[in-house]
C-alpha positions in Angstrom: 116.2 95.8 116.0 115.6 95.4 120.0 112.1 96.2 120.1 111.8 97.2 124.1 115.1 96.2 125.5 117.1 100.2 126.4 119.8 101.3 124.3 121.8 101.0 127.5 121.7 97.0 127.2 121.2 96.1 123.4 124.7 98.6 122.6 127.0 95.8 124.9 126.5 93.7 121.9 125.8 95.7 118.7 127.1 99.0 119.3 125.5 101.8 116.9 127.2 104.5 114.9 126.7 108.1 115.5 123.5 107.8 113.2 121.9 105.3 116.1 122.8 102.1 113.2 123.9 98.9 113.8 126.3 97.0 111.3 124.0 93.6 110.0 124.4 90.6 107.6 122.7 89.4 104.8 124.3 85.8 105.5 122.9 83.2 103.3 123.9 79.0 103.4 124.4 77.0 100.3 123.9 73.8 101.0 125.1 70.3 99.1 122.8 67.6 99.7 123.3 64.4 97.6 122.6 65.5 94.1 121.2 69.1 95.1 122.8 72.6 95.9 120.0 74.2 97.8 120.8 77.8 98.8 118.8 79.5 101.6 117.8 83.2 101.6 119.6 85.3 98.7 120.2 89.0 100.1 118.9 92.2 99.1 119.8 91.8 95.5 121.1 94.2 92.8 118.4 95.9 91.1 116.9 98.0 93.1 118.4 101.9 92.6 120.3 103.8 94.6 117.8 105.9 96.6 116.6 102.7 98.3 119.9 100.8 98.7 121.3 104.3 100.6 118.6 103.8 103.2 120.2 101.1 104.7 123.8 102.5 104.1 125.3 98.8 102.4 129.1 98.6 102.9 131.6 95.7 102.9 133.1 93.8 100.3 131.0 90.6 99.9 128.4 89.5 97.3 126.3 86.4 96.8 128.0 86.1 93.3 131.8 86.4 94.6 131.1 83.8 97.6 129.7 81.3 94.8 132.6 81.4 92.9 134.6 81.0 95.9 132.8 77.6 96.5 132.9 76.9 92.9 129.7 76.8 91.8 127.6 79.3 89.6 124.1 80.5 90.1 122.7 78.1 87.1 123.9 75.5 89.8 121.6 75.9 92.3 118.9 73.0 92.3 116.8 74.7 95.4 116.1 78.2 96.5 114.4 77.9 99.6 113.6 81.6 101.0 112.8 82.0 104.5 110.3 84.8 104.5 109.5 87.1 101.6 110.9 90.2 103.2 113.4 92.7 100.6 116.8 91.7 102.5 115.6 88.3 102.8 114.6 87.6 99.1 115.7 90.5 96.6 118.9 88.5 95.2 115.9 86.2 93.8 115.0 88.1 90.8 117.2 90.1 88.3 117.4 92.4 85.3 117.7 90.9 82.0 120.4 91.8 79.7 118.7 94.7 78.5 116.9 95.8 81.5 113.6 95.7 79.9 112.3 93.6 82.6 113.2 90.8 85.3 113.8 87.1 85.2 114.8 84.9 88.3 118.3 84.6 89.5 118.5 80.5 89.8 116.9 79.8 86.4 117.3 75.9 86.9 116.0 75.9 90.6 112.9 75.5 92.5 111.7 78.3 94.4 110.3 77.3 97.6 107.7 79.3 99.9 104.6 78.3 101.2 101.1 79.3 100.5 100.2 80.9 103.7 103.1 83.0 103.8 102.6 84.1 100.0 99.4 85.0 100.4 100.4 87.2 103.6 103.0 89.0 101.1 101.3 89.5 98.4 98.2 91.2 100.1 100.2 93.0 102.7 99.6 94.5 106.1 100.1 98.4 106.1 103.0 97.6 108.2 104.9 95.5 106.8 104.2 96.6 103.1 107.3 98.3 102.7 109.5 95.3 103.4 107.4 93.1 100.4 108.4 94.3 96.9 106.1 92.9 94.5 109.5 92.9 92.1 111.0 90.5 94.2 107.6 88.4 94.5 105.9 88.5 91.8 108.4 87.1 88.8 108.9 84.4 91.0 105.3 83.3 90.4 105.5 84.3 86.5 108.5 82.1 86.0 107.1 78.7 86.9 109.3 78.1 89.0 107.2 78.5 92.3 106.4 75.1 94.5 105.0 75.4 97.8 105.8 73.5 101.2 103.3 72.5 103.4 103.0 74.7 106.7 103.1 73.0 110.2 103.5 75.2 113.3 106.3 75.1 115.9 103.9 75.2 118.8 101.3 72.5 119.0 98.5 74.3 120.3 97.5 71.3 122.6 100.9 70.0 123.9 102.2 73.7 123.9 105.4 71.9 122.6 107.8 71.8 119.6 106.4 70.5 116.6 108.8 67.8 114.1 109.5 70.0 110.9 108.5 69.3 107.5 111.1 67.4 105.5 112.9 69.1 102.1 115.1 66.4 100.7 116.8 63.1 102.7 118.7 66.5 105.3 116.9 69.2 105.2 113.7 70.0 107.2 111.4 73.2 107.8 110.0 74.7 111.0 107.5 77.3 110.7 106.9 80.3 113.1 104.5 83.3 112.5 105.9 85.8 115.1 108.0 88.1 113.0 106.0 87.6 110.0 103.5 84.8 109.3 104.5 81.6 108.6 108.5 82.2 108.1 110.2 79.2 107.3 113.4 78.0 109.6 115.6 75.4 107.9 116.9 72.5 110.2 119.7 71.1 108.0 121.4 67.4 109.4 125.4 67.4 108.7 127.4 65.2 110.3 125.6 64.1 113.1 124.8 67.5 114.4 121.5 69.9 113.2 122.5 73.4 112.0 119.6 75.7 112.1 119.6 79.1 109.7 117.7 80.9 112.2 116.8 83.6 109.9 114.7 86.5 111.6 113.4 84.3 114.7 117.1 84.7 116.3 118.7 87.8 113.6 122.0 87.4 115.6 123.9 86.5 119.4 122.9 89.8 121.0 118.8 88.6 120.4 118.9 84.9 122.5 117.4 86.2 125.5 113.8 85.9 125.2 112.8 89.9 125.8 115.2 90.8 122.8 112.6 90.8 120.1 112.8 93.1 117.1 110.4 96.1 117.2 109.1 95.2 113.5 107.8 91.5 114.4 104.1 91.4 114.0 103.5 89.7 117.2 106.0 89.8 119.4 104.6 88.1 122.3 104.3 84.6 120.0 107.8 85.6 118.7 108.7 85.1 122.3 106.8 82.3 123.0 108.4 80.6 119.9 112.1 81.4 120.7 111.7 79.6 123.8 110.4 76.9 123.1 113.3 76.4 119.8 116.1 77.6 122.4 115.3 75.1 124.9 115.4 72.0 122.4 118.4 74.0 120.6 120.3 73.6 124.0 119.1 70.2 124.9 119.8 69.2 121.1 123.2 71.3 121.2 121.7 72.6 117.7 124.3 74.7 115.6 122.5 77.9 115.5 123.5 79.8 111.9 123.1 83.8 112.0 121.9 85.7 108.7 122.3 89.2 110.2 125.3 88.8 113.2 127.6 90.8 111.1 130.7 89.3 113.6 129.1 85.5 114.6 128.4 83.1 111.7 127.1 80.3 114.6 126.7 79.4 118.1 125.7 76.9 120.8 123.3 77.6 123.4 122.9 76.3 127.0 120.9 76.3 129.9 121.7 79.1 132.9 120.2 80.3 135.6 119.5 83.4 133.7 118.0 81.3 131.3 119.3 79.9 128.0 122.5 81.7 126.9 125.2 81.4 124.6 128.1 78.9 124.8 130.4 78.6 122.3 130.2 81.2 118.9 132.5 79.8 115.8 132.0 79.1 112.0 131.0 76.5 110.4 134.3 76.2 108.9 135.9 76.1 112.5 133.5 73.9 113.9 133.3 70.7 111.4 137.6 71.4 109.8 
């Protein structure tokens, strides 16, 4: 999860268990926005059997299904699935069993799914490396359903200004950055609430103990851009005091960065909840 940062530092922050593991996430953000309940990133899922769900040793009490009802709301709700990237932990919750486990059908049957063209076709005809993390049952009935719409791809650096691009915009408060370091073209949601931007960071930033630039996951595909990338969103994210929403940070749910002389660092770390009453 730290790439080339020693043991010795990356442990201050997420200590391992004897087995050299970490305790992660699978945070996701449900969003209301006018008439639609867009819901970002879904989780690993339940279908997939136990042999594969005991590499990764799940614990904890939480599902996607207990948190809806919490909020009220049902999966037939959801207007918009927007997924981040098409990684396993990232999209599985997408597709399900039917009744009689004879085959799948999607999750959200009365929402969108959004991805984006470039990043599907990088899934679908996958790397070597990262073909174990794209599960064609997780991609492909998405397609089959009809339920697939694609958003256009602009990058976060503009190769002449070498700057932050503005993000493509999904609805009246929600708008998409794109970066291609940990996988190509993940999308990063930039969602306007009450004055301030909340950002579901997704696998650019996975949790507090990765904001300094060097702390780049070993599995990104090119981890110099991812670099490049998170400095360029972390300098506008403390100039912009953006709200900076974890998927994996098992203990924050946000934080605000700021500028130090050891470069930009964390602030404040609260929850949404604590942050807006």
């Amino acid at each position: 999860m730290f790439g080339v940062v020693p043991k010795t530092l990356w442990s201050k922050t997420n200590p391992a268990d004897e087995n050299n593991y970490c305790t992660w996430s699978t945070r996701c953000l449900l969003v209301e926005d006018g008439d639609r309940l867009v819901l970002i990133d879904n989780g690993i899922g339940t279908k997939q059997d136990a042999k594969f769900l005991n590499r990764y040793y799940l614990h904890g009490d939480h599902s996607l299904e207990n948190s809806f009802k919490q909020a009220g709301f049902t999966f037939d709700d959801v207007t918009d699935m927007v997924i981040s990237h098409l990684h396993f932990d990232h999209c599985g919750g997408s597709i399900r069993y039917n009744n009689d486990r004879t085959g799948f059908e999607t999750t959200f049957k009365n929402a969108t799914y959004w991805s984006n063209k470039e990043h599907w076709q990088w899934a679908t005809k996958p790397n070597s490396r990262e073909q174990a993390s794209f599960l064609k049952e997780n991609i492909q009935p998405i397609q089959d359903s009809g339920q697939l719409k694609w958003i256009d791809g602009a990058t976060i650096k503009d190769n002449k200004t070498n700057e932050y691009s503005d993000a493509k915009q999904l609805g009246n408060n929600i708008s998409i950055m794109f970066v291609r370091g940990h996988t190509d073209a993940m999308m990063v949601p930039h969602i306007l609430y009450k004055g301030k931007t909340v950002v579901y960071v997704a696998d650019l930033i996975p949790s507090v103990g990765h904001i300094p630039l060097q702390y780049i996951c070993g599995y990104d595909t090119r981890p110099l851009l991812s670099l490049s990338e998170k400095e360029l969103f972390l300098n506008r994210a403390a100039e912009e005091e953006f709200i900076l929403f974890f998927e994996h940070d098992s203990v924050n749910e946000c934080c605000t960065v700021q500028k130090t002389d050891k470069g930009i660092r964390v602030k404040d770390t609260f929850t949404l909840n604590e942050f807006f009453g």
